[in-house]
C-alpha positions in Angstrom: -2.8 1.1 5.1 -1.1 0.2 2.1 2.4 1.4 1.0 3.0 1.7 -2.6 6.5 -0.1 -3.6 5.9 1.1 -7.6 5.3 4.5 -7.2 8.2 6.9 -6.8 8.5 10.5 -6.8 11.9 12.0 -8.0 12.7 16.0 -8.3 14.7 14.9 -11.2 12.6 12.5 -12.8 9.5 13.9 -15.0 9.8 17.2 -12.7 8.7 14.8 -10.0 5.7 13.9 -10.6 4.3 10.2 -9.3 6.2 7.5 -12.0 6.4 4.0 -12.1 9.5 2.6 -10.2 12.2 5.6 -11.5 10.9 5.2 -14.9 9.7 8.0 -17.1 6.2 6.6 -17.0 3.9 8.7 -14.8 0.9 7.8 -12.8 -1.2 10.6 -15.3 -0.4 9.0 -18.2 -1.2 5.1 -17.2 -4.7 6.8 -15.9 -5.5 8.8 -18.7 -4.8 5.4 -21.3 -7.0 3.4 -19.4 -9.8 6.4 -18.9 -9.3 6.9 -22.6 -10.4 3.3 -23.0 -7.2 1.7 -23.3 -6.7 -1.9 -21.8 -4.2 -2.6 -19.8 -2.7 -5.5 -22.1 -2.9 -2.2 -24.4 -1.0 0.4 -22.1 1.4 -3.0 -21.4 1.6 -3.3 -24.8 3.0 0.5 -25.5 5.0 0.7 -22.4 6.6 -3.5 -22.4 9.2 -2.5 -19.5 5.9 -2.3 -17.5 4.1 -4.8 -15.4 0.6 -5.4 -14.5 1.6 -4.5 -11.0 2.8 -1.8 -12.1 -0.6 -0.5 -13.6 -2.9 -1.9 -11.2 -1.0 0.1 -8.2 -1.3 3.6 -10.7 -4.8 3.0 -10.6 -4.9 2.0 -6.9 -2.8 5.0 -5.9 -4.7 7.9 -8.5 -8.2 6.1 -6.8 -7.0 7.1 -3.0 -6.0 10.4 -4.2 -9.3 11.0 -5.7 -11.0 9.8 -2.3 -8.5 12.2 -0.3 -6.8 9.6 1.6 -3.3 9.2 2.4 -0.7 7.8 -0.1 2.3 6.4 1.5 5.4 5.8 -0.6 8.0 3.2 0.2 11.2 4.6 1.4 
């Protein structure tokens, strides 16, 4: 099972929805550029304090929501 590292959840942060390591970057908006037709050099491109990694595990987590399955977050 994987464990997402880059995904954090915070009450204070973005009323705690899923963001990129503490950042105010959420999950939704890295999805909805690349559904949009954005490339991910593009989305790294607006956001530069972001890593691929950091996009690829959005997608990965957002795809294993969409399929019902489990999502564990690193502690």
């Amino acid at each position: 099972m994987q464990v997402f590292r880059r995904i954090t959840i915070d009450p204070k942060v973005m009323t705690g929805k899923p963001c990129i390591r503490g950042l105010r970057v959420t999950v939704g908006m890295i999805v909805e550029s690349i559904a949009a037709g954005r490339t991910i050099q593009q989305v790294l491109d607006d956001f530069p304090y972001l890593e691929e990694a950091d996009i690829r595990e959005a997608l990965t987590y957002a795809a294993m929501l969409a399929q019902g399955r489990d999502v564990p977050l690193a502690s």
